[in-house]
Backbone atoms as SQL, in Angstrom:
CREATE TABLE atoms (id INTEGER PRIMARY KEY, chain TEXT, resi INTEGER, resn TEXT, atom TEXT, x REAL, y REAL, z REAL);
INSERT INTO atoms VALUES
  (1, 'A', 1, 'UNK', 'N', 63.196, -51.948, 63.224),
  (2, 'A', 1, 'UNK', 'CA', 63.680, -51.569, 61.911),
  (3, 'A', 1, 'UNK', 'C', 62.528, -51.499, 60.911),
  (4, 'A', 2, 'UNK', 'N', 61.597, -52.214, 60.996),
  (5, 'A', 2, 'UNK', 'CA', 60.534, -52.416, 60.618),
  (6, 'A', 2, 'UNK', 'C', 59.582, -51.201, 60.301),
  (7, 'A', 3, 'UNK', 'N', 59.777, -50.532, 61.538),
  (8, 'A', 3, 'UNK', 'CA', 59.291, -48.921, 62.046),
  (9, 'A', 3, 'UNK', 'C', 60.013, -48.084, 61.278),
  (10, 'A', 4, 'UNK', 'N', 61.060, -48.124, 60.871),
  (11, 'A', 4, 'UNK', 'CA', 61.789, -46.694, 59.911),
  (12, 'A', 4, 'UNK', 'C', 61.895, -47.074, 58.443),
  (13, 'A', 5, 'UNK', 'N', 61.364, -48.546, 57.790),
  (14, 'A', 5, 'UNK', 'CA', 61.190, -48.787, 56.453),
  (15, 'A', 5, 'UNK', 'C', 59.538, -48.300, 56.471),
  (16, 'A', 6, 'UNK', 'N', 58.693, -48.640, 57.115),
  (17, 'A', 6, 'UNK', 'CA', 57.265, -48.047, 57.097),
  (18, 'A', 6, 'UNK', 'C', 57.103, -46.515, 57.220),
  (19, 'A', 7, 'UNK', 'N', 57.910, -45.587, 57.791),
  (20, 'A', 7, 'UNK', 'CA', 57.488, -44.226, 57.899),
  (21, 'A', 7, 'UNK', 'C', 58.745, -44.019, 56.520),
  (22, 'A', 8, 'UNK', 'N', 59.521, -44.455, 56.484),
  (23, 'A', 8, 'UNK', 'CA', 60.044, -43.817, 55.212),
  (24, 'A', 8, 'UNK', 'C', 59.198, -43.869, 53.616),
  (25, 'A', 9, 'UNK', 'N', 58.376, -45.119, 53.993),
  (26, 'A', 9, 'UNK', 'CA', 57.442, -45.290, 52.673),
  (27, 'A', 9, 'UNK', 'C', 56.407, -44.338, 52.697),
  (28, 'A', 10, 'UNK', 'N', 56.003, -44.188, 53.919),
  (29, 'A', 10, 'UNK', 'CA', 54.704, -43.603, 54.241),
  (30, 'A', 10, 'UNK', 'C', 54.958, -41.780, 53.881),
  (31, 'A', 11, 'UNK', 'N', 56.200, -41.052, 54.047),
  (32, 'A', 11, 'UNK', 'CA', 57.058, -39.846, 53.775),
  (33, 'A', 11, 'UNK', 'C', 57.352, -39.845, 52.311),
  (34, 'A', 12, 'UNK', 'N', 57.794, -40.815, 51.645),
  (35, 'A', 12, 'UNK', 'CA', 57.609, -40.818, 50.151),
  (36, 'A', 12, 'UNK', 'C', 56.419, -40.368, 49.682),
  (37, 'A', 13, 'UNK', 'N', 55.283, -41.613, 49.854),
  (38, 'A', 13, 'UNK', 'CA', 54.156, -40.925, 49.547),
  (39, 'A', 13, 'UNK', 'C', 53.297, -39.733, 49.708),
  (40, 'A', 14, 'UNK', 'N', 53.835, -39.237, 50.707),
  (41, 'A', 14, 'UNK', 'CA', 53.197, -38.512, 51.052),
  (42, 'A', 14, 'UNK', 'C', 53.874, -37.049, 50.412),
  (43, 'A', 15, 'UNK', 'N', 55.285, -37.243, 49.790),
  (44, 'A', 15, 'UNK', 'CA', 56.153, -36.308, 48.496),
  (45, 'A', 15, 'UNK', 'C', 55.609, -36.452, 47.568),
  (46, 'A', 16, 'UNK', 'N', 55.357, -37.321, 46.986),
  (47, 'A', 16, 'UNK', 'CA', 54.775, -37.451, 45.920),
  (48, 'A', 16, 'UNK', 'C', 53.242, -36.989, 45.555),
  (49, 'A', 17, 'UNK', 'N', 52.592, -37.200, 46.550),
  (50, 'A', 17, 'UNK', 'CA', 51.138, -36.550, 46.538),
  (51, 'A', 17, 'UNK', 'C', 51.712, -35.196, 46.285),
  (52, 'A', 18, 'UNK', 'N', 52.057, -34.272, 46.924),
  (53, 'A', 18, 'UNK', 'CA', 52.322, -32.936, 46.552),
  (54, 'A', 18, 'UNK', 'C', 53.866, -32.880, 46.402),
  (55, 'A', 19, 'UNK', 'N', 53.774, -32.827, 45.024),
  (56, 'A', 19, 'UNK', 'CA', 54.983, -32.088, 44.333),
  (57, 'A', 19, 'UNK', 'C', 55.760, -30.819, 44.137),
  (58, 'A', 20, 'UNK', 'N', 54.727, -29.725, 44.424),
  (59, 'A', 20, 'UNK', 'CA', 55.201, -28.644, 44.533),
  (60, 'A', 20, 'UNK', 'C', 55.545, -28.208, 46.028),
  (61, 'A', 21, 'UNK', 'N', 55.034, -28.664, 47.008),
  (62, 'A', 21, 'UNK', 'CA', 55.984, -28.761, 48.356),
  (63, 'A', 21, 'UNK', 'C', 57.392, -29.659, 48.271),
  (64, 'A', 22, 'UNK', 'N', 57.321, -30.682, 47.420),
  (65, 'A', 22, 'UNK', 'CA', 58.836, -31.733, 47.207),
  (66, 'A', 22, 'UNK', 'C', 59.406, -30.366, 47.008),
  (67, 'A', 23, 'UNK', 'N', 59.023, -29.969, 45.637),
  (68, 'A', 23, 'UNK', 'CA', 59.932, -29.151, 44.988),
  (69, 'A', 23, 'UNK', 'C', 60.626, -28.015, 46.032),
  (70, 'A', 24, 'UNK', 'N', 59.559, -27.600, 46.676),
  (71, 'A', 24, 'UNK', 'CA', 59.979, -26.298, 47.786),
  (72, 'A', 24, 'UNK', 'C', 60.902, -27.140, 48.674),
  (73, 'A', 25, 'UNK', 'N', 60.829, -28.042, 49.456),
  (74, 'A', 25, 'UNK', 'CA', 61.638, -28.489, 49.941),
  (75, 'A', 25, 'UNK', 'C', 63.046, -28.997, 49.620),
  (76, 'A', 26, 'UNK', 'N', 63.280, -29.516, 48.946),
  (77, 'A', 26, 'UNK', 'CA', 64.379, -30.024, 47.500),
  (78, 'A', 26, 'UNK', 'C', 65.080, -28.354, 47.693),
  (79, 'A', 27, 'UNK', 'N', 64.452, -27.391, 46.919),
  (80, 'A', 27, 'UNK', 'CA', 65.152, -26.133, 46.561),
  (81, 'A', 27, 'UNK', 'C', 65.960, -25.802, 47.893),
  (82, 'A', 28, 'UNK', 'N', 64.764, -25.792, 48.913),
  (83, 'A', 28, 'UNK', 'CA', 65.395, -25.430, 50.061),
  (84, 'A', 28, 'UNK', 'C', 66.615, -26.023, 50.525),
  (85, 'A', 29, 'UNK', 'N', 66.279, -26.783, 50.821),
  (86, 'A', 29, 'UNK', 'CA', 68.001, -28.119, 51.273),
  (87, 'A', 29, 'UNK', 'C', 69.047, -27.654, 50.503),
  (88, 'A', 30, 'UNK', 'N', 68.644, -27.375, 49.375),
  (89, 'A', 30, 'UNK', 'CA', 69.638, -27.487, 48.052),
  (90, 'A', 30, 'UNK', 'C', 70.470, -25.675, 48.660),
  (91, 'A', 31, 'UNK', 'N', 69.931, -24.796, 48.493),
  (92, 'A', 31, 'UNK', 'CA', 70.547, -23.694, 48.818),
  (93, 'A', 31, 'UNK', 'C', 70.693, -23.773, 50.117),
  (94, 'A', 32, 'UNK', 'N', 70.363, -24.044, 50.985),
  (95, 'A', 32, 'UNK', 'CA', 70.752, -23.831, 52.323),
  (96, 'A', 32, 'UNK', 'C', 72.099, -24.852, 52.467),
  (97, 'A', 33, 'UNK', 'N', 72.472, -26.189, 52.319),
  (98, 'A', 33, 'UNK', 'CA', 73.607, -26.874, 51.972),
  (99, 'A', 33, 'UNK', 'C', 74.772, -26.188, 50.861),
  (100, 'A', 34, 'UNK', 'N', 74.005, -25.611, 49.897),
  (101, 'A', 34, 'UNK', 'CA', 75.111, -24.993, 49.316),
  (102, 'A', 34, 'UNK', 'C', 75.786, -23.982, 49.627),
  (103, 'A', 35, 'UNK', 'N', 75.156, -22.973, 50.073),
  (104, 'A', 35, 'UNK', 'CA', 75.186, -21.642, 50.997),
  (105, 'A', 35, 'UNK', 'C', 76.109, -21.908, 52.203),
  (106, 'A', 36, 'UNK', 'N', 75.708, -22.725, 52.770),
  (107, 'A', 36, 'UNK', 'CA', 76.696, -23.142, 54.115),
  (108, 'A', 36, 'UNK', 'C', 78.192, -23.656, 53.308),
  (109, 'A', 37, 'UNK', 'N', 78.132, -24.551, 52.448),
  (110, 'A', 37, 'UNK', 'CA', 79.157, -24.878, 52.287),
  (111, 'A', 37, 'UNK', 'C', 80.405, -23.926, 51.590),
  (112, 'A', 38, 'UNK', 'N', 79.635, -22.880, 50.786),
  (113, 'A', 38, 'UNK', 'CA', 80.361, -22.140, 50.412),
  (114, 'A', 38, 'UNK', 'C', 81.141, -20.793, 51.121),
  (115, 'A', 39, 'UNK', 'N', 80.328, -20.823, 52.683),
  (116, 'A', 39, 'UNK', 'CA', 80.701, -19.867, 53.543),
  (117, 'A', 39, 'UNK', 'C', 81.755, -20.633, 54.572),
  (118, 'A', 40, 'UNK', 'N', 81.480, -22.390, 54.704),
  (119, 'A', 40, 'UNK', 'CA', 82.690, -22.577, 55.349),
  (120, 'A', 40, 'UNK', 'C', 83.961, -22.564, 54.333),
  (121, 'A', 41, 'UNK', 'N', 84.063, -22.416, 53.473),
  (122, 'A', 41, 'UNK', 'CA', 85.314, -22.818, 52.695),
  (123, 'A', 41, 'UNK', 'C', 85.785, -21.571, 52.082),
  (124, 'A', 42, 'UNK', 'N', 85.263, -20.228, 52.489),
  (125, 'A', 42, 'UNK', 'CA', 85.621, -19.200, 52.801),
  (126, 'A', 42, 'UNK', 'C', 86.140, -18.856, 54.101),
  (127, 'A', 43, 'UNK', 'N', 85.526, -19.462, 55.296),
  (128, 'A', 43, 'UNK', 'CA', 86.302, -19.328, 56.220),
  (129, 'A', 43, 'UNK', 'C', 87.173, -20.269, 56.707),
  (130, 'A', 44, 'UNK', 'N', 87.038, -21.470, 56.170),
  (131, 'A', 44, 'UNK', 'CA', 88.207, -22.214, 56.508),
  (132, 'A', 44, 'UNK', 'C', 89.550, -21.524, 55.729),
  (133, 'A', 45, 'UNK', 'N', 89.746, -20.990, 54.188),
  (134, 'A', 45, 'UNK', 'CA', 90.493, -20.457, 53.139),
  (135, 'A', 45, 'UNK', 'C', 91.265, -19.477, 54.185),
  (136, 'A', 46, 'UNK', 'N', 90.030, -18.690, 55.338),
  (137, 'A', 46, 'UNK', 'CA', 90.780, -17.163, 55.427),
  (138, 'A', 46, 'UNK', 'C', 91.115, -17.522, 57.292),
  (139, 'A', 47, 'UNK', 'N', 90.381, -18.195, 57.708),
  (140, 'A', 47, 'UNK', 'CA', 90.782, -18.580, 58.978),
  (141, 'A', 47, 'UNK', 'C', 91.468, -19.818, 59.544),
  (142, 'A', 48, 'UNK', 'N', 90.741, -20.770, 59.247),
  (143, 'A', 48, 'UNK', 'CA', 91.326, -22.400, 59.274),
  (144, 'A', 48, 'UNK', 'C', 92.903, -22.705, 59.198),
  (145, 'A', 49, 'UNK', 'N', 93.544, -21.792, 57.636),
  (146, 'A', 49, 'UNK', 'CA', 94.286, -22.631, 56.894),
  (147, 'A', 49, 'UNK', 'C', 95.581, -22.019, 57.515),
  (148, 'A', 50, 'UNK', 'N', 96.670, -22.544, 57.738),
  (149, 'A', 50, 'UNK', 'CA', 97.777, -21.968, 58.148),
  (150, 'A', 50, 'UNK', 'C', 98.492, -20.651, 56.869),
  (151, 'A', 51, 'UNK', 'N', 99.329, -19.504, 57.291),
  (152, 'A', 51, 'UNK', 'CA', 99.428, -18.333, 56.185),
  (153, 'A', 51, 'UNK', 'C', 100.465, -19.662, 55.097),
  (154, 'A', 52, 'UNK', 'N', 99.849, -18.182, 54.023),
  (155, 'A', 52, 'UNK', 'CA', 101.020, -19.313, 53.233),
  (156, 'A', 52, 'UNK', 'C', 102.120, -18.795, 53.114),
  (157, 'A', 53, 'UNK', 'N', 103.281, -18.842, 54.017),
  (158, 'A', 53, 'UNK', 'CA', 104.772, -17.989, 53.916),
  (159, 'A', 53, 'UNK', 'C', 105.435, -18.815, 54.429),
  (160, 'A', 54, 'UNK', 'N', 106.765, -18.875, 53.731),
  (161, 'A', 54, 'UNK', 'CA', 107.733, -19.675, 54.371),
  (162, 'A', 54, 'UNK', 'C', 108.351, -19.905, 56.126),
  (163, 'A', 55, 'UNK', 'N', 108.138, -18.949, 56.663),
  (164, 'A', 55, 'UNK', 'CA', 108.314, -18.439, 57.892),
  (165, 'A', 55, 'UNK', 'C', 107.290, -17.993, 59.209),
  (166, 'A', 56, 'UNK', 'N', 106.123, -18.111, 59.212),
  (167, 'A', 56, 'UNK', 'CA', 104.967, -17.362, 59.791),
  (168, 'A', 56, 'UNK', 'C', 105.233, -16.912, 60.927),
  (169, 'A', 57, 'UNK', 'N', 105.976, -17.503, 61.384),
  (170, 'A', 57, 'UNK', 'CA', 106.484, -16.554, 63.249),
  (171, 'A', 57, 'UNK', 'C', 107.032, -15.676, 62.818),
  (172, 'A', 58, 'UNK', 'N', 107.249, -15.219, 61.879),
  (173, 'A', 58, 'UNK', 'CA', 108.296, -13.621, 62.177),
  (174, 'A', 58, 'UNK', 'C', 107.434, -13.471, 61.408),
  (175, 'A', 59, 'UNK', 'N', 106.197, -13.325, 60.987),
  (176, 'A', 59, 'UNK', 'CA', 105.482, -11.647, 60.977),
  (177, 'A', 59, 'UNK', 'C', 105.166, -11.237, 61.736),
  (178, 'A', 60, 'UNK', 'N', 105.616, -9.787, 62.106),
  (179, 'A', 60, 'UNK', 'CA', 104.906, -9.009, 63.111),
  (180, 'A', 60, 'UNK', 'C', 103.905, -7.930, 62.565),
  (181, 'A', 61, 'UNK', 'N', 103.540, -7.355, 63.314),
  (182, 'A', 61, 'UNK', 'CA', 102.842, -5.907, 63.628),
  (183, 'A', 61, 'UNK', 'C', 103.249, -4.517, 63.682),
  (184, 'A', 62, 'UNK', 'N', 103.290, -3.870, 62.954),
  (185, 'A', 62, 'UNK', 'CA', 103.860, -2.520, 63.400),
  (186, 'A', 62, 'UNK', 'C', 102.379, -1.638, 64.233),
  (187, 'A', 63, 'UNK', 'N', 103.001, -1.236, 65.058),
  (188, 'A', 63, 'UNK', 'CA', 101.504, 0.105, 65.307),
  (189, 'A', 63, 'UNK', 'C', 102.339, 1.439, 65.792),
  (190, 'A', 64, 'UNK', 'N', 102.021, 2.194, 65.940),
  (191, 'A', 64, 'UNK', 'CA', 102.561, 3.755, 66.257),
  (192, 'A', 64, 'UNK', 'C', 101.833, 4.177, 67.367),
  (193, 'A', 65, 'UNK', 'N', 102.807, 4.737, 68.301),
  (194, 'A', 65, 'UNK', 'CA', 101.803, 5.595, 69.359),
  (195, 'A', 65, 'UNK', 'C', 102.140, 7.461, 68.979),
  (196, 'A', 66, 'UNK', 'N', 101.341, 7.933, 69.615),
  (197, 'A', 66, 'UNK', 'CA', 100.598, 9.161, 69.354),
  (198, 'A', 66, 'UNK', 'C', 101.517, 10.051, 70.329),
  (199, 'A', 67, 'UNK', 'N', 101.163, 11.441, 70.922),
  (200, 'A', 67, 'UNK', 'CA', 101.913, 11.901, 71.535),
  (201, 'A', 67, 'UNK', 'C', 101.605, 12.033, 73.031),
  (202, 'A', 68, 'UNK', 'N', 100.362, 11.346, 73.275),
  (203, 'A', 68, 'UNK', 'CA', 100.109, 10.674, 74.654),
  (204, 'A', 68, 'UNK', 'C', 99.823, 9.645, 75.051),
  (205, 'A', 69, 'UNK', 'N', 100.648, 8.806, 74.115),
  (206, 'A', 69, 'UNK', 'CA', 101.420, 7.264, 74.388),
  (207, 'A', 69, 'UNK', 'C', 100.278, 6.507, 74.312),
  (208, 'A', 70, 'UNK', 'N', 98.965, 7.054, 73.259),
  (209, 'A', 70, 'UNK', 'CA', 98.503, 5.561, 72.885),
  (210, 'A', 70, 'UNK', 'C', 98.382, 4.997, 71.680),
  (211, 'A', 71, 'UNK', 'N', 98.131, 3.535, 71.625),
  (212, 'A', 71, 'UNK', 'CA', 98.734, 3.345, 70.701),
  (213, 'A', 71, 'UNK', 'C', 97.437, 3.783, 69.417),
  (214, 'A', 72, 'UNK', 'N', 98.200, 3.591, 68.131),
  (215, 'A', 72, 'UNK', 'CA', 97.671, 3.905, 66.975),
  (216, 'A', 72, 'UNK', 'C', 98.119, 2.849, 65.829),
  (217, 'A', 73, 'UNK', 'N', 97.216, 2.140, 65.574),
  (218, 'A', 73, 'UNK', 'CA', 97.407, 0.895, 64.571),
  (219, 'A', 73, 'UNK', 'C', 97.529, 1.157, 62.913),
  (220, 'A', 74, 'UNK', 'N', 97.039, 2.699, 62.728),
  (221, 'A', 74, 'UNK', 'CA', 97.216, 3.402, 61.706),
  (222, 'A', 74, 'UNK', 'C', 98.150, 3.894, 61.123),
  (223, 'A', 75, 'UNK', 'N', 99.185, 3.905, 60.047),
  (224, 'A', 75, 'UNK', 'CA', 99.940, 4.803, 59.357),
  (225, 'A', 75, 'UNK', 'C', 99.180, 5.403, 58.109),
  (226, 'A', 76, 'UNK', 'N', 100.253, 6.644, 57.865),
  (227, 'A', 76, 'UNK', 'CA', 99.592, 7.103, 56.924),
  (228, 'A', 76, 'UNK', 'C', 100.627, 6.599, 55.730),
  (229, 'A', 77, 'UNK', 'N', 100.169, 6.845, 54.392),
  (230, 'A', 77, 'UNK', 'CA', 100.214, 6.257, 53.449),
  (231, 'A', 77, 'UNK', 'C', 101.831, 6.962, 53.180),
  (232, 'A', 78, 'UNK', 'N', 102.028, 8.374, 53.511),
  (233, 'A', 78, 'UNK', 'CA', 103.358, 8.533, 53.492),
  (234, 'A', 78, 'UNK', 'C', 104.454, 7.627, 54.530),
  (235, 'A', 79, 'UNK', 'N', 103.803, 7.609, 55.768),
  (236, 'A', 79, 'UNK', 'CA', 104.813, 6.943, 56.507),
  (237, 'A', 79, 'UNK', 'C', 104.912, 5.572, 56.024),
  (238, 'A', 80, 'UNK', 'N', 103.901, 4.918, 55.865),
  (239, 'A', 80, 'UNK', 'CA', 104.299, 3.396, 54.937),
  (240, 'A', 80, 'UNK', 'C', 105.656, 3.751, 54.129),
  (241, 'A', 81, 'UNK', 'N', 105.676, 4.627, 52.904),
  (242, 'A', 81, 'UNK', 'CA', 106.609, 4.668, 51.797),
  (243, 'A', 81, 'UNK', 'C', 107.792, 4.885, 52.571),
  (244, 'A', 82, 'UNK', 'N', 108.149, 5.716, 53.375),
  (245, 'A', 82, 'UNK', 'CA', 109.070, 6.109, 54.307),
  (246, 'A', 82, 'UNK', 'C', 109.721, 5.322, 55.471),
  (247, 'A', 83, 'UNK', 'N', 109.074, 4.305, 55.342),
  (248, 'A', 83, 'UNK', 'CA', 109.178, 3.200, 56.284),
  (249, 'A', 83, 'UNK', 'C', 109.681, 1.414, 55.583),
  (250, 'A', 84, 'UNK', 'N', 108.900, 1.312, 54.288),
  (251, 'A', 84, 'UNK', 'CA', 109.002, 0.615, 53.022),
  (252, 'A', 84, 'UNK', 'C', 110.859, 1.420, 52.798),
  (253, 'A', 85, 'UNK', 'N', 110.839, 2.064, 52.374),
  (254, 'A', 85, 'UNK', 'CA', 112.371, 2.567, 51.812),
  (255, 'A', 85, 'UNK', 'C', 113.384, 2.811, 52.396),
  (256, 'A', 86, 'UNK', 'N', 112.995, 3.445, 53.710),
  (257, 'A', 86, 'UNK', 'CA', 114.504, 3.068, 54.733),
  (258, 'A', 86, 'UNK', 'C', 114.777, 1.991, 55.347),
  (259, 'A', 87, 'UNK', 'N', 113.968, 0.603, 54.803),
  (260, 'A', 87, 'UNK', 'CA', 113.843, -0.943, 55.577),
  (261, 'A', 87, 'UNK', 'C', 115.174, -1.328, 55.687),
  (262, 'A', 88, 'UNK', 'N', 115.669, -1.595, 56.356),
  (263, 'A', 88, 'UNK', 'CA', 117.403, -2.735, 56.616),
  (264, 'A', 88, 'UNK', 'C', 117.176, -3.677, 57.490),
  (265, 'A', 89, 'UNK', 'N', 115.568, -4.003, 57.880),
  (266, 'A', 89, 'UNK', 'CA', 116.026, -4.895, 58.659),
  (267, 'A', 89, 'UNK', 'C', 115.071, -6.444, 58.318),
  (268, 'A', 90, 'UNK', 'N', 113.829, -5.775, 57.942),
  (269, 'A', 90, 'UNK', 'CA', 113.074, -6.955, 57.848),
  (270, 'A', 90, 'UNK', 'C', 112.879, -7.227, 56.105),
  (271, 'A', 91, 'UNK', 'N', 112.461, -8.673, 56.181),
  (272, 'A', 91, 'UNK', 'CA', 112.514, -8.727, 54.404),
  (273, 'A', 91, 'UNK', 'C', 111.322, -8.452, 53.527),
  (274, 'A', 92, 'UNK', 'N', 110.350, -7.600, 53.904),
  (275, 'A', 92, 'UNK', 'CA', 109.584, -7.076, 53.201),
  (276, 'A', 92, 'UNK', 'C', 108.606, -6.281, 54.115),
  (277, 'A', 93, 'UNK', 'N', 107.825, -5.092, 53.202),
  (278, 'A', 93, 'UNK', 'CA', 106.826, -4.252, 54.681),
  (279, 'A', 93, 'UNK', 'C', 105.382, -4.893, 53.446),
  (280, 'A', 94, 'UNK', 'N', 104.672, -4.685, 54.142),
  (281, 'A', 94, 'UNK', 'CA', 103.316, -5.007, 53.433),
  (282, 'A', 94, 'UNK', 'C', 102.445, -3.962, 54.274),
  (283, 'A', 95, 'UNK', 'N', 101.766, -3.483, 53.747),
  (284, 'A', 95, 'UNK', 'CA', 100.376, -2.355, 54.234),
  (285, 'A', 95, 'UNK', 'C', 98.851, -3.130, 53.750),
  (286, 'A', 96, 'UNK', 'N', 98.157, -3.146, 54.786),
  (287, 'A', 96, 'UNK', 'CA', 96.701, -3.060, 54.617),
  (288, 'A', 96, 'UNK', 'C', 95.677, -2.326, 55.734),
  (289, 'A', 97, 'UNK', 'N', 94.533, -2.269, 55.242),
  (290, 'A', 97, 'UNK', 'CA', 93.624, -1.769, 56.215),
  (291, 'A', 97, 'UNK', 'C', 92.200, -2.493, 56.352),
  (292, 'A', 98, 'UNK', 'N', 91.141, -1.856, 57.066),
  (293, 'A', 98, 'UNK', 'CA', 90.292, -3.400, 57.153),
  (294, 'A', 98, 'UNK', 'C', 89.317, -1.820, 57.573),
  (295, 'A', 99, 'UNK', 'N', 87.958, -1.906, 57.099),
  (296, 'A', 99, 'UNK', 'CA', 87.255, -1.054, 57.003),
  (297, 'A', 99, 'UNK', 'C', 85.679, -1.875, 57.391),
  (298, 'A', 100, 'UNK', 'N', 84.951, -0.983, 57.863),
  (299, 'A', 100, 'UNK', 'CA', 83.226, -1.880, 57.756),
  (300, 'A', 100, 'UNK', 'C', 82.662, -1.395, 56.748),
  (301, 'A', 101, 'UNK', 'N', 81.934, -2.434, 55.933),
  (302, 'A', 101, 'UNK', 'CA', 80.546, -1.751, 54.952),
  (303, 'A', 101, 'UNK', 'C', 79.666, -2.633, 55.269),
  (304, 'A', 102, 'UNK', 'N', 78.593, -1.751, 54.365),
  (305, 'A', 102, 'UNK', 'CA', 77.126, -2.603, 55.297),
  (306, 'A', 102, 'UNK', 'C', 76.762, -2.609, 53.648),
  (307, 'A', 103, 'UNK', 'N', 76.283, -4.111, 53.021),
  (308, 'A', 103, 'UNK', 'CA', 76.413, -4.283, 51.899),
  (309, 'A', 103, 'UNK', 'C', 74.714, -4.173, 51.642),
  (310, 'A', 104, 'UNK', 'N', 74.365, -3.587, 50.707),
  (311, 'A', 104, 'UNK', 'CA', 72.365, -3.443, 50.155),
  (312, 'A', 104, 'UNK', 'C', 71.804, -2.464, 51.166),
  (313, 'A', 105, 'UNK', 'N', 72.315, -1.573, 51.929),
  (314, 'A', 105, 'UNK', 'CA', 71.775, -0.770, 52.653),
  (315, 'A', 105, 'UNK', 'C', 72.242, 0.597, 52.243),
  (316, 'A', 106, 'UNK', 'N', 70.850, 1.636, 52.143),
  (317, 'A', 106, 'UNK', 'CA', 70.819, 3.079, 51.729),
  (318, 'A', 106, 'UNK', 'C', 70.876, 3.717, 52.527),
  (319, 'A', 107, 'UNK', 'N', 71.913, 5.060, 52.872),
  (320, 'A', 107, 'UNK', 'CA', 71.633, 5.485, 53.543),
  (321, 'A', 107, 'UNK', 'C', 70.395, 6.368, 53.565),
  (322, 'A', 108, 'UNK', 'N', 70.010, 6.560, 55.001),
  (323, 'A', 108, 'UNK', 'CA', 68.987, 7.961, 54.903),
  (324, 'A', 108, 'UNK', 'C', 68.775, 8.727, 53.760),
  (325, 'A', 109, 'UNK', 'N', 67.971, 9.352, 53.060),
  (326, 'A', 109, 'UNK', 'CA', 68.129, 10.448, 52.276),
  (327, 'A', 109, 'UNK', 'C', 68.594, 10.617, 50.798),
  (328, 'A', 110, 'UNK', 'N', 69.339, 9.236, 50.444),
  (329, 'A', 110, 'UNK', 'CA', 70.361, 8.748, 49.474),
  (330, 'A', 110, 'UNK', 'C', 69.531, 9.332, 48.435),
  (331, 'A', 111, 'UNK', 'N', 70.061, 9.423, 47.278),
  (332, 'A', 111, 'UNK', 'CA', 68.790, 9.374, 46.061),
  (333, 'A', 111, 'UNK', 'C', 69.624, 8.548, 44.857),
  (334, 'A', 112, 'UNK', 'N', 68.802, 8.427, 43.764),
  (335, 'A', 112, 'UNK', 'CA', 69.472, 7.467, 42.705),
  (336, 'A', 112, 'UNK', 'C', 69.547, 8.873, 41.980);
């Protein structure tokens, strides 16, 4: 025990001699702990947490197949409304879609 009160003194001092490495180090910890923490509690929020609905087993999925029976996870924005308004069976339709972007990247050629 003796051994980890002596290198911890000896690691102090040796912060203190250079301060502007403390400092770099300090900053570092500091955003890299914060950074992490703020990305798990985004994904715990969107993955972790159970939905928040009274019921969660009965949401389903709608998808559509095509005219050579495969499937298609897509509607179009008319068939939503058309689908939304003749509903009798379930207690609400909800629409979304889920797209990729590539966030700070230009394309080729782009200009301002």
């Amino acid at each position: 025990m003796s051994m980890l009160w002596q290198d911890l003194r000896y690691s102090l001092r040796g912060l203190r001699r250079r301060p502007g490495f403390t400092f770099v180090a300090i900053v570092t910890l500091a955003l890299g702990i914060g950074v992490n923490t703020a990305l798990f509690t985004v994904f715990e929020a969107f993955t972790l947490k159970p939905l928040p609905l009274k019921n969660p087993e009965r949401v389903v999925r709608l998808s559509g197949r095509d005219s050579h029976g495969a499937t298609q996870p897509l509607f179009s924005y008319a068939d939503y409304l058309d689908y939304r308004d003749r509903n009798q069976v379930m207690a609400g339709l909800a629409a979304w879609n889920k797209i990729a972007v590539t966030l700070g990247a230009r394309p080729a050629g782009a200009s301002d």
